[in-house]
C-alpha positions in Angstrom: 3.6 -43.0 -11.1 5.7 -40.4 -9.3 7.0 -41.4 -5.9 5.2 -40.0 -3.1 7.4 -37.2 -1.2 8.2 -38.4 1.7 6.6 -36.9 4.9 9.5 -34.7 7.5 9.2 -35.8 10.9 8.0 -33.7 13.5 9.6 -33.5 17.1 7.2 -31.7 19.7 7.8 -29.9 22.8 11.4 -29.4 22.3 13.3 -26.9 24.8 15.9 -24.7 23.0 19.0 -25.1 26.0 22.0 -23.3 24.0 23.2 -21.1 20.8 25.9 -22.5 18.2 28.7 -21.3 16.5 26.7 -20.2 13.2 24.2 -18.6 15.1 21.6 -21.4 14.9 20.0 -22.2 18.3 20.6 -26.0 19.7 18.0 -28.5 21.2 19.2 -32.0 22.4 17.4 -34.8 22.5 18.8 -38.2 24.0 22.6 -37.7 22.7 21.1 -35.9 19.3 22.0 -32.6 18.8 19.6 -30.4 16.7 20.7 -26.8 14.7 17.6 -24.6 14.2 17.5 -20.9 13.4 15.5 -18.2 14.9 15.1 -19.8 18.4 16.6 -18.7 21.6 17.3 -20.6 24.8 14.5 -21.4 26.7 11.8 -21.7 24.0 9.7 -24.3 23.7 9.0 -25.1 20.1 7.4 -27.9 17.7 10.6 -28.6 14.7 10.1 -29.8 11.9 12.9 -32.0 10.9 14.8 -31.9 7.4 17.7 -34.0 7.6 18.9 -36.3 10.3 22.8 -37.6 10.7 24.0 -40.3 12.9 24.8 -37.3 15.8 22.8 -34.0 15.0 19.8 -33.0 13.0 18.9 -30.0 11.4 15.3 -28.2 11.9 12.9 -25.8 11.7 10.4 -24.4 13.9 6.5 -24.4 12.7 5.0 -24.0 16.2 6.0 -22.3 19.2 4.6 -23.6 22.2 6.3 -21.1 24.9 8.4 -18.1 24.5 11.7 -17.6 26.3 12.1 -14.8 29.0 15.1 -14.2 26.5 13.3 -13.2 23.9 13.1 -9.5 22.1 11.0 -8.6 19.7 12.8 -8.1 16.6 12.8 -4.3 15.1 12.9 -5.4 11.6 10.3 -6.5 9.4 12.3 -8.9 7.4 13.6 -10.4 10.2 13.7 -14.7 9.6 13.3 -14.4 5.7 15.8 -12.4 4.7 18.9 -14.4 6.6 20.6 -11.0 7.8 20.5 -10.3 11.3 19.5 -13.7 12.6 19.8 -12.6 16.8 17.7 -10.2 16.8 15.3 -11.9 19.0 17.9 -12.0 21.5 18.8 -9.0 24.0 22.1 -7.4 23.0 23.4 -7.9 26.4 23.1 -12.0 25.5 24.3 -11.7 22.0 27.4 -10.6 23.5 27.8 -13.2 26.0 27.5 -15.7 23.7 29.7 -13.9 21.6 32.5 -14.3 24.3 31.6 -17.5 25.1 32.1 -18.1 20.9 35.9 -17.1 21.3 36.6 -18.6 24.4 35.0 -22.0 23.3 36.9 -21.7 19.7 40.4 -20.8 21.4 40.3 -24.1 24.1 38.7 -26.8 22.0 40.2 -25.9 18.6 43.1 -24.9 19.7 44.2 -26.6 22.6 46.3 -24.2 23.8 46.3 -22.7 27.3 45.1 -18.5 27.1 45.0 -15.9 29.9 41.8 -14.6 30.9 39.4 -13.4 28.1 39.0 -9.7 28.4 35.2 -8.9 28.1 34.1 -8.4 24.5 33.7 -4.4 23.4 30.2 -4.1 22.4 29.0 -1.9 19.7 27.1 1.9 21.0 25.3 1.8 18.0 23.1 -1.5 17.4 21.3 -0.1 14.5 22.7 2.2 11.7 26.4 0.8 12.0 27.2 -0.3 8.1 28.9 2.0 6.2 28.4 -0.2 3.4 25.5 -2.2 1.7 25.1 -4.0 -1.4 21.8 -5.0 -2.9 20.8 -7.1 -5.5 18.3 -6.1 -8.9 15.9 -9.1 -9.6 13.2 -10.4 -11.5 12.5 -13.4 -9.5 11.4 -12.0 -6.4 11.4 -14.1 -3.1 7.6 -14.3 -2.9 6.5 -14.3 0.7 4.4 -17.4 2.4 1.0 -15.2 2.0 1.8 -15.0 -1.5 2.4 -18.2 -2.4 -0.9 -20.3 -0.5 -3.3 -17.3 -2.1 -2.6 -19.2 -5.2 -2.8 -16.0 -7.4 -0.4 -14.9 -9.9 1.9 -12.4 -9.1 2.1 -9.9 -12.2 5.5 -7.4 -10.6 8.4 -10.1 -9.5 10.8 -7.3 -9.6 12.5 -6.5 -6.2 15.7 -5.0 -5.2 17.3 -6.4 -1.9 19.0 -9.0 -0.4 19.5 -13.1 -1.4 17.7 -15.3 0.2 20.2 -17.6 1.9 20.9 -20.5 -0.4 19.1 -19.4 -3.5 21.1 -17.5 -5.5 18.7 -16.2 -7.8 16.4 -15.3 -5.6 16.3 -12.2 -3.8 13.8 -10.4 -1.2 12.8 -7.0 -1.8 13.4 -4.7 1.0 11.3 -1.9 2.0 13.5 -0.6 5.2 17.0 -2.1 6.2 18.2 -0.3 9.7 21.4 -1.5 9.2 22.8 1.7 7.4 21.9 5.6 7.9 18.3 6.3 6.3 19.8 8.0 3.5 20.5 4.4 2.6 16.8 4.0 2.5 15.5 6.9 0.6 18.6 5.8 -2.6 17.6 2.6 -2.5 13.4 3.2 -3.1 14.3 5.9 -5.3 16.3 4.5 -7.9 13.7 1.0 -7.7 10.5 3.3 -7.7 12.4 5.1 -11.1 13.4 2.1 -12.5 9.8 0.6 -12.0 7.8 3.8 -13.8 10.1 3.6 -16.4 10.2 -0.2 -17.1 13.3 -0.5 -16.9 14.3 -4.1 -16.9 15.4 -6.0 -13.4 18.4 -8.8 -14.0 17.9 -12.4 -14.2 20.6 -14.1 -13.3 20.0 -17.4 -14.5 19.1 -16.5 -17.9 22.0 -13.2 -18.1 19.3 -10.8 -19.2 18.3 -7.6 -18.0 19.9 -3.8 -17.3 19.7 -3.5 -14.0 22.1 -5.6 -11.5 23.6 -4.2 -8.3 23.3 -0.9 -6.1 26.4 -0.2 -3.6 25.8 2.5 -0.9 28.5 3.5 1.2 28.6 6.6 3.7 31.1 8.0 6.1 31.2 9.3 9.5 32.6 12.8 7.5 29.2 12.4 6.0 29.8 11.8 2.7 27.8 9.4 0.4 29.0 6.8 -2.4 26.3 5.6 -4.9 27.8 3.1 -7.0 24.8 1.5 -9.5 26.1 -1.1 -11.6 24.6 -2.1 -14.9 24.4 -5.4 -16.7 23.6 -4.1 -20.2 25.8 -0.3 -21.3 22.6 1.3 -22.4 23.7 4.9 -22.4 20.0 6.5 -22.9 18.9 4.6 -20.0 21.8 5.1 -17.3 21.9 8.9 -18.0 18.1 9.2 -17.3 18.2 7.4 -14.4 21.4 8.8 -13.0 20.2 12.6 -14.0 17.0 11.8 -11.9 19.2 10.5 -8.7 21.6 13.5 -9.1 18.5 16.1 -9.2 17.0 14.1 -6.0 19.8 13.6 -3.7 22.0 16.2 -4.4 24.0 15.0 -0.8 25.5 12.0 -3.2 29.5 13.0 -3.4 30.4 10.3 -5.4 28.3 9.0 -7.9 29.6 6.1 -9.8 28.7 3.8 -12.6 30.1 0.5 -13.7 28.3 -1.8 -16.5 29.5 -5.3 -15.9 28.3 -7.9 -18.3 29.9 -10.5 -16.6 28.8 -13.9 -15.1 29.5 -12.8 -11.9 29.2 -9.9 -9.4 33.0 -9.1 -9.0 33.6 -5.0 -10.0 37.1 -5.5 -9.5 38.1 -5.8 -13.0 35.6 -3.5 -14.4 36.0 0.3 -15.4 34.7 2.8 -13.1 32.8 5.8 -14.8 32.4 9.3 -12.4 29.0 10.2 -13.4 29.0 13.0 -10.9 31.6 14.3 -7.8 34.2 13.0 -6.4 35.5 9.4 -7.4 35.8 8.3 -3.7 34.9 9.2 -0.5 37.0 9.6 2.8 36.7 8.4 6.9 38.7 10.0 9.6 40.3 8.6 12.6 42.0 10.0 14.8 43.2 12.7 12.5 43.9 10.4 9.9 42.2 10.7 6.8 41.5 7.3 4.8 40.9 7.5 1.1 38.1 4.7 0.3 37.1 4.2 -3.3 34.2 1.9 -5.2 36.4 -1.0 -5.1 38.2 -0.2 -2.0 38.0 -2.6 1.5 37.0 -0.6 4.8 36.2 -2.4 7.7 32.0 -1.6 7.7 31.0 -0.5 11.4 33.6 2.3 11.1 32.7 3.7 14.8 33.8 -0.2 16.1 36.9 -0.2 13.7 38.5 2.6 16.1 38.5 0.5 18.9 39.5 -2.6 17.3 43.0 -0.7 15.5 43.2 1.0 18.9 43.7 -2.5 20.6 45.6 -4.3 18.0 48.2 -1.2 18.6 47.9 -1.7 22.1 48.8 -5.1 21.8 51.4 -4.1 19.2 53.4 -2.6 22.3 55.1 -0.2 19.9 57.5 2.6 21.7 59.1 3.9 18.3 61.9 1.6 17.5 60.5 -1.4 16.3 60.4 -2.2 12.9 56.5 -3.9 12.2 55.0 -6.3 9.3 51.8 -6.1 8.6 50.5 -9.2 6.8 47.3 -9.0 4.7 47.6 -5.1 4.9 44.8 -4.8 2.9 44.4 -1.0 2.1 47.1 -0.2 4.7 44.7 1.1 7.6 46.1 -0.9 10.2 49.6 0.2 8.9 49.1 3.8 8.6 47.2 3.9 11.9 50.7 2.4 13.8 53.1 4.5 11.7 53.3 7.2 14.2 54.4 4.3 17.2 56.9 2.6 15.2 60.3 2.9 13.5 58.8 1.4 9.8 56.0 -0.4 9.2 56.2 -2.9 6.4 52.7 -3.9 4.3 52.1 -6.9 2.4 49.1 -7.9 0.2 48.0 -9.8 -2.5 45.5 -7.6 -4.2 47.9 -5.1 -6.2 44.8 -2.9 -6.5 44.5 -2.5 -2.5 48.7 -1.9 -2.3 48.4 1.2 -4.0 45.4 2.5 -1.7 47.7 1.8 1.1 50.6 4.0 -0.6 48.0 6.6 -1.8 46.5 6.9 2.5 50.2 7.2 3.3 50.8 10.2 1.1 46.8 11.7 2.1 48.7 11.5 5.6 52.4 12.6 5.1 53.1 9.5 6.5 56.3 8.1 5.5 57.6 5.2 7.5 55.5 2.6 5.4 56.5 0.3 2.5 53.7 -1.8 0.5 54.7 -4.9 -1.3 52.1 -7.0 -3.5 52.5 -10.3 -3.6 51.7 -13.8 -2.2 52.6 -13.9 1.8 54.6 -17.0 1.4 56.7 -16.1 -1.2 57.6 -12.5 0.1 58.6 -13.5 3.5 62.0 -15.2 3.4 65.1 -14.6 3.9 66.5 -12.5 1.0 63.2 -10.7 2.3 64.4 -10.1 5.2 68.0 -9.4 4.5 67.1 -6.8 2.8 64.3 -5.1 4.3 65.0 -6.5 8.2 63.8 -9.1 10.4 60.6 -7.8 12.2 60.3 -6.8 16.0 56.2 -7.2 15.7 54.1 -8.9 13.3 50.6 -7.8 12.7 48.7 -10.2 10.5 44.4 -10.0 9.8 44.0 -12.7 7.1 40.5 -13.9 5.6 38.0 -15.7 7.2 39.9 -18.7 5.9 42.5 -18.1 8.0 46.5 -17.9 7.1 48.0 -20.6 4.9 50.2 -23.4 6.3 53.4 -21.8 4.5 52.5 -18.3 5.9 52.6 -19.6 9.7 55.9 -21.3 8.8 57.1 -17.9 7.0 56.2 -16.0 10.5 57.4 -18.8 12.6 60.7 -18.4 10.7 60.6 -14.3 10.8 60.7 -14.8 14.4 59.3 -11.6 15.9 59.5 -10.7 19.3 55.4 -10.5 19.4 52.7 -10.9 17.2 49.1 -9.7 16.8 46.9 -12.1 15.7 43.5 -10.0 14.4 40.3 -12.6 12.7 37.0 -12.2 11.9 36.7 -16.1 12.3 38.1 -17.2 16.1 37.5 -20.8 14.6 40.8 -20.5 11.7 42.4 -18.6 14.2 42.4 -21.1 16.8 43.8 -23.2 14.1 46.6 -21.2 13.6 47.3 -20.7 17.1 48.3 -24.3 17.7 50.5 -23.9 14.8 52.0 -21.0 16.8 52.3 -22.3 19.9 55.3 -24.3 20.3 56.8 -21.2 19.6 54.5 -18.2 20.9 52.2 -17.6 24.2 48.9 -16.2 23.9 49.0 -13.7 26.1 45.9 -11.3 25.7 42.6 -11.8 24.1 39.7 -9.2 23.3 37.2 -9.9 21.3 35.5 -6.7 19.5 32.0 -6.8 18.0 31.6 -5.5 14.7 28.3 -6.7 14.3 25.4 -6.4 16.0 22.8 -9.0 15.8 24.6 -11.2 13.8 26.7 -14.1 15.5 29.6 -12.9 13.6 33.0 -11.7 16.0 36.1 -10.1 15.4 38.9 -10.9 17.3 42.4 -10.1 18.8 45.1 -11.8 20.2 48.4 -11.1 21.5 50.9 -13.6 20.8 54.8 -13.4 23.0 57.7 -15.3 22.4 58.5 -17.9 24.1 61.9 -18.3 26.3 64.4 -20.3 24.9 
């Protein structure tokens, strides 16, 4: 006899008092703390509990019993299934605070260290329509929706292409509208699917490995040029001409259309061969007269209008006046670099991703820029002494590392480099607090701003300015 599923407890009349790191909202009850997404403080909700530690709990809401004043309406129709976007139903004025409040709760508890006032967090003008980049995802398993699922009747079409659901990695929801990108985004997206459809054309399962379709990348630029990168699973050469005649003949404002067949396990394009079906084989963004070369493969930060103001402050912080000789760790493909070169004496560029090195080299030349050096290689083993006999001990370091943070040796590598200041830039003010107490015996924090490069997400970017201490 199979074992009877065991029932989830239900807590009712629950207030929703704060927001957490991740985004979730936070209810307490006694000295439990619960996590549940897509509430906002001051909500009064029915949750459903699914699992239950000795100090926190983890829910969902099934009833809600009051709204906040908060609460906004959220603008998108995928909003709570598709896992993208999760504060919408808070006012951008309040995603921001919390935002701040994110930084400044990261910086004292984590890292323990005493900072200067917080400078209020640079919002983003454009809440909608910021991404210069999106990736979706072919599939024949589509997410199917709640309606779908208690009608009890079979589903003929489960091809969608969209987004993952969070935590099922073979499932994916089909989006009709994402207004996270320019509407051109929009128009690609249904075009090639609504192609691919009429023509069965067959949608990727990733659990099995079968199927021609797999990814669609759209990137744009504030120059107003378009990237279409499609990405096939199976190198069927009748097929991806057809389609990619028929999206060439619709949108002739595509510049670079790209094609990659990757018959891989995994998503990764960074090994595979790019194929120029049509234009150009990248596209560019300007800032401040700078021109930035950004290919298929290539990293750019992806709310391009926010990216300005986050270089602009990093170089602020930089305190360059022309003599000072500048590392810039994790370089990436040298925008950071290229975008100080004027302010200092050299600037000096490390990464790990070879690939990304010579993007950095190739924006230098697009520029005439030619203070800059780029060096591939692991951080740690780059930055010692013969390093720096050679190439010269840094005035400023600059260092953006992952959302992991920078390695133990790395902090040492800096810490013995010795520079008169460093910038400290992170898209994770958790890891950076971290690091900061690793710093700090040696280095004050002396300036903090965080930037927000993402609207509606509880995601932050942000810098810090880091002085030497006094001997």
């Amino acid at each position: 006899m199979a074992r009877k599923k065991k029932e989830l407890p239900v807590w009712e009349d629950i207030t929703i008092t704060d927001v957490a790191a991740e985004g979730k909202a936070i209810a307490k009850i006694n000295d439990l703390v619960v996590f549940i997404p897509y509430a906002v403080p001051g909500d009064i909700v029915d949750i459903q509990i699914y699992r239950k530690k000795n100090r926190y709990a983890e829910g969902r809401v099934i009833r809600f019993k009051s709204y906040s004043d908060l609460r906004e309406t959220p603008f998108c129709e995928h909003f709570g299934i598709c896992g993208g976007c999760k504060w919408q139903n808070l006012p951008y004025k309040e995603q921001l605070r919390y935002k701040q409040k994110q930084v400044a709760d990261n910086l004292l508890r984590i890292g323990k260290i005493d900072i200067p006032e917080i400078s209020p967090i640079l919002g983003s003008e454009k809440t909608r329509y910021y991404r210069n980049k999106l990736e979706f995802t072919f599939s024949d398993k589509r997410w199917l929706t709640e309606n779908e699922v208690q009608s009890g009747e079979p589903v003929a079409n489960r091809n969608a292409l969209g987004f993952h659901i969070p935590g099922m990695f073979d499932k994916v929801l089909d989006i009709r509208e994402c207004l996270l990108q320019d509407d051109i985004s929009n128009q690609i997206r249904s075009a090639v699917k609504d192609f691919c459809l009429k023509n069965n054309y067959s949608f990727f399962n990733l659990r099995e490995q079968h199927g021609l379709m797999r990814n669609l990348i759209i990137r744009t630029s504030t120059t107003g040029e378009i990237m279409l990168i499609v990405v096939f699973f199976e190198n069927d050469r009748e097929k991806i001409e057809a389609l990619l005649r028929h999206i060439s003949e619709q949108f002739p404002q595509i510049t670079s259309l790209i094609y990659i067949v990757n018959p891989k396990a995994n998503d990764t394009i960074t090994d595979r061969e790019v194929i120029v079906y049509k234009g150009k084989d990248c596209i560019y963004e300007e800032m401040e007269g700078l021109r930035f070369k950004i290919g298929p493969k290539s990293f750019y930060q992806t709310n391009s209008e926010q990216a300005y103001h986050l270089y602009k402050t990093v170089r602020d912080f930089a305190g360059l006046t022309g003599n000072e000789l500048v590392y810039d760790l994790y370089t990436g493909t040298g925008t950071i670099a290229n975008f100080i070169a004027h302010r200092a004496k050299k600037v000096i560029g490390i990464e790990y991703v070879p690939e990304a090195v010579e993007d950095a080299k190739e924006n230098s030349d697009l520029n005439g820029i030619t203070n800059t050096v780029f060096f591939a290689g692991d951080m740690k083993d780059i930055l010692n002494q013969e390093f720096m006999n050679q190439y010269g001990r840094p005035d400023v370091i600059i260092t953006d590392p992952p959302r992991a943070g920078m390695h133990d040796d790395v902090i040492q590598a800096i810490l013995f480099a010795a520079p008169r200041r460093i910038v400290y830039v992170s898209c994770n003010p958790a890891t950076q607090a971290r690091d900061l107490n690793l710093l700090n015996e040696a280095y004050q924090v002396t300036a903090v701003q965080p930037v927000d490069m993402f609207p509606h997400t509880h995601h932050v970017e942000n810098v810090v300015q880091l002085k030497k201490r006094l001997d």
